[in-house]
C-alpha positions as CSV (number, residue, x, y, z in Angstrom):
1,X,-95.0,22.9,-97.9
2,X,-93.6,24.5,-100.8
3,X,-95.1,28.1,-100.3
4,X,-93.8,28.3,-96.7
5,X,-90.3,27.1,-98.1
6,X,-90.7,30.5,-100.6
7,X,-92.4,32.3,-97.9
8,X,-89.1,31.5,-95.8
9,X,-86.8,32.0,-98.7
10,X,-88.3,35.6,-99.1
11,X,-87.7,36.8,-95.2
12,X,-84.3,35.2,-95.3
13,X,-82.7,37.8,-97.9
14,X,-85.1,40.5,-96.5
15,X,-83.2,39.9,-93.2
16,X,-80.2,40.1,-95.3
17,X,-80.9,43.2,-96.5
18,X,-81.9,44.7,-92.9
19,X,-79.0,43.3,-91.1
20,X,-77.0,44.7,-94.2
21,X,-78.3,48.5,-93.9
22,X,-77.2,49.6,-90.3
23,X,-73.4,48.1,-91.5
24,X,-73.4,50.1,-94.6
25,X,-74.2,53.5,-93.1
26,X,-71.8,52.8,-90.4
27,X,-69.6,52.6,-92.9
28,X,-70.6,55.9,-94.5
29,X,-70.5,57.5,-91.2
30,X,-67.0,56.8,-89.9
31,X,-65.4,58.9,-93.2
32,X,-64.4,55.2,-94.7
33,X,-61.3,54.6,-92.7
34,X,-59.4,51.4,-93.4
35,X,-60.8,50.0,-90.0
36,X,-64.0,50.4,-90.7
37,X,-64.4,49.1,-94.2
38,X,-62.7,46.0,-93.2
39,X,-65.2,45.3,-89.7
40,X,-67.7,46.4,-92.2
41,X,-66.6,44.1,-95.1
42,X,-66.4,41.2,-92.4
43,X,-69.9,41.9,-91.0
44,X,-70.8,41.4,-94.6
45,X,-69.5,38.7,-95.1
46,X,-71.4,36.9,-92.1
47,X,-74.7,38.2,-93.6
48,X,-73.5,36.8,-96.8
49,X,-73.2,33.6,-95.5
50,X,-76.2,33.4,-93.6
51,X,-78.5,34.1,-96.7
52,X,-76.3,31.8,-99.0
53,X,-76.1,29.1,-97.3
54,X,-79.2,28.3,-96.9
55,X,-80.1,28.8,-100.5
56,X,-77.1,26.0,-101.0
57,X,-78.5,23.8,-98.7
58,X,-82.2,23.6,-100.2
59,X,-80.8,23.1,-103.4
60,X,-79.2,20.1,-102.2
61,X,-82.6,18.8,-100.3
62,X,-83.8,19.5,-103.6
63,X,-81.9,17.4,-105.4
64,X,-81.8,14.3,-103.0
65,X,-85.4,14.4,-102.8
66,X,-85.5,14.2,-106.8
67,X,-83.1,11.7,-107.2
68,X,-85.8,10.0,-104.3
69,X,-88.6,10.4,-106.1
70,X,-87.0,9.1,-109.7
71,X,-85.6,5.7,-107.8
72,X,-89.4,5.0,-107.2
73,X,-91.2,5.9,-110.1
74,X,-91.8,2.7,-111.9
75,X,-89.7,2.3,-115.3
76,X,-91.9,2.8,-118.4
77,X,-91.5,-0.4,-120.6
78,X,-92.4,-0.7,-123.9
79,X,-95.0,-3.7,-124.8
């Protein structure tokens, strides 16, 4: 389960990156007018988000699922 969350983890900032590309040269071909860095910026932004947050939200899994696993792991006691 672990290699398809990496596996997933991998194609989400590839997406990123794809979705991020067409903006970019947009960008570059409109001359860089005010307008267009702004739609741009705010298209960024979006693709930001979508690759961040679920980075942010794994993390958290990840640490509810520790704390889980350490509520029922028996305490060691010395004898």
């Amino acid at each position: 389960m672990l290699k398809f969350g990496v596996v997933a983890l991998v194609l989400n900032e590839v997406r990123g990156v794809v979705l991020a590309v067409p903006v970019i040269y947009a960008i570059y071909q409109s001359g860089g007018t005010l307008m267009a860095i702004w739609i741009g910026f705010c298209s960024l932004a979006g693709i930001a988000l979508s690759v961040i947050v679920p980075m942010i939200a794994m993390k958290q899994v990840q640490k509810r699922l520790d704390r889980a696993n350490a509520s029922r792991q028996p305490a060691l006691t010395p004898r």
